[in-house]
N, C-alpha and C positions, 0 to 999 in steps of 0.2 A: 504494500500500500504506500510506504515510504519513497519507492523506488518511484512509481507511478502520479506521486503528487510533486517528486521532484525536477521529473520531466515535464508535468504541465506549467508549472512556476518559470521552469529553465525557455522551455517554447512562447510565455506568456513576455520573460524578459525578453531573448531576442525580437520579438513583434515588433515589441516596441520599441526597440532603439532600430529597428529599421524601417520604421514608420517615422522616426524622429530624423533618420537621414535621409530619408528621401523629400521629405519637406522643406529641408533645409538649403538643400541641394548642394553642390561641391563649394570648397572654398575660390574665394576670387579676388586675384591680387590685381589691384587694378592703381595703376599709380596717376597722380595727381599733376599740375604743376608744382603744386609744395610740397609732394615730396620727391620730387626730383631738383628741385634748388635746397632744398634739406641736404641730399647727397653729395651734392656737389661744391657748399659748403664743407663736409664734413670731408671731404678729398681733399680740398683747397687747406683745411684749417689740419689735416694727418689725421684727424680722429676716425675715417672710415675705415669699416674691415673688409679685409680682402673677400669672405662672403657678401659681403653687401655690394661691393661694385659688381663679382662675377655675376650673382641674380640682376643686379638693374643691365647689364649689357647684354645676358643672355633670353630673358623676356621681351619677347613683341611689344609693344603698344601698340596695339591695335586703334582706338578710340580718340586718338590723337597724334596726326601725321607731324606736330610740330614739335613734340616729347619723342617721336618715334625719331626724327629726324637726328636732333638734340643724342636720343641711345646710339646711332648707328656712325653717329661722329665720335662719340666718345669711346667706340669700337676701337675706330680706326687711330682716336689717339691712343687709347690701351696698348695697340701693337704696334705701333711706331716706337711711342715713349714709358712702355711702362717698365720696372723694373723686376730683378727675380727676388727685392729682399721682403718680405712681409711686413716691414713697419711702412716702406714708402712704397706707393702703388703706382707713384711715376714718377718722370725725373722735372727738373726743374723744369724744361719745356715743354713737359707734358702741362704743369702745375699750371704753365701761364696760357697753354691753349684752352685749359678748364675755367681758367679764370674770364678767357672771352665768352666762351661758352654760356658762362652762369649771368655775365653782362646781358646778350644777347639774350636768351632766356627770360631775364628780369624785364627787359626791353616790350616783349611781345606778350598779345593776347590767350597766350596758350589755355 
């Protein structure tokens, strides 16, 4: 009887936590103008971590061709100027093409 009550309890919890994800639906990182002058700030000033640039370079932005634009430059600076140490994530003239970057950025309706 044991065995039998604790299969319906056990079937009764998954239900429901998969009735809770499916409503929820998947998570969605959807990035902003501020938080893309947030990051780029935090490049500029050394406080970002090398996870944090590899996800903003390696996600689409889809919803915004002028943050999409902004990711696909800062690609292209990544592999020109970036470097191999983990505290600096580019070199000084990477630093100052970011620094336009985040100017222009500031500039526009994004």
């Amino acid at each position: 009887m044991s065995l039998l009550l604790t299969l319906v309890a056990t079937f009764i919890f998954v239900l429901i936590a998969v009735l809770i994800f499916l409503r929820t639906g998947p998570p969605v990182y959807r990035l902003e103008k501020e938080n893309v002058v947030e990051l780029l700030r935090l490049v500029l000033n050394g406080n970002a971590t090398t996870n944090d640039w590899e996800v903003f370079l390696g996600l689409p932005i889809r919803h915004n061709e002028i943050l999409e634009n902004i990711r696909l430059r800062c690609q292209v600076i990544s592999k020109v100027e970036g470097t191999n140490h983990p505290s600096d994530l580019l070199t000084e003239q990477g630093v100052e093409k970011i620094q336009k970057l985040l100017i222009e950025l500031l500039e526009t309706d994004a």
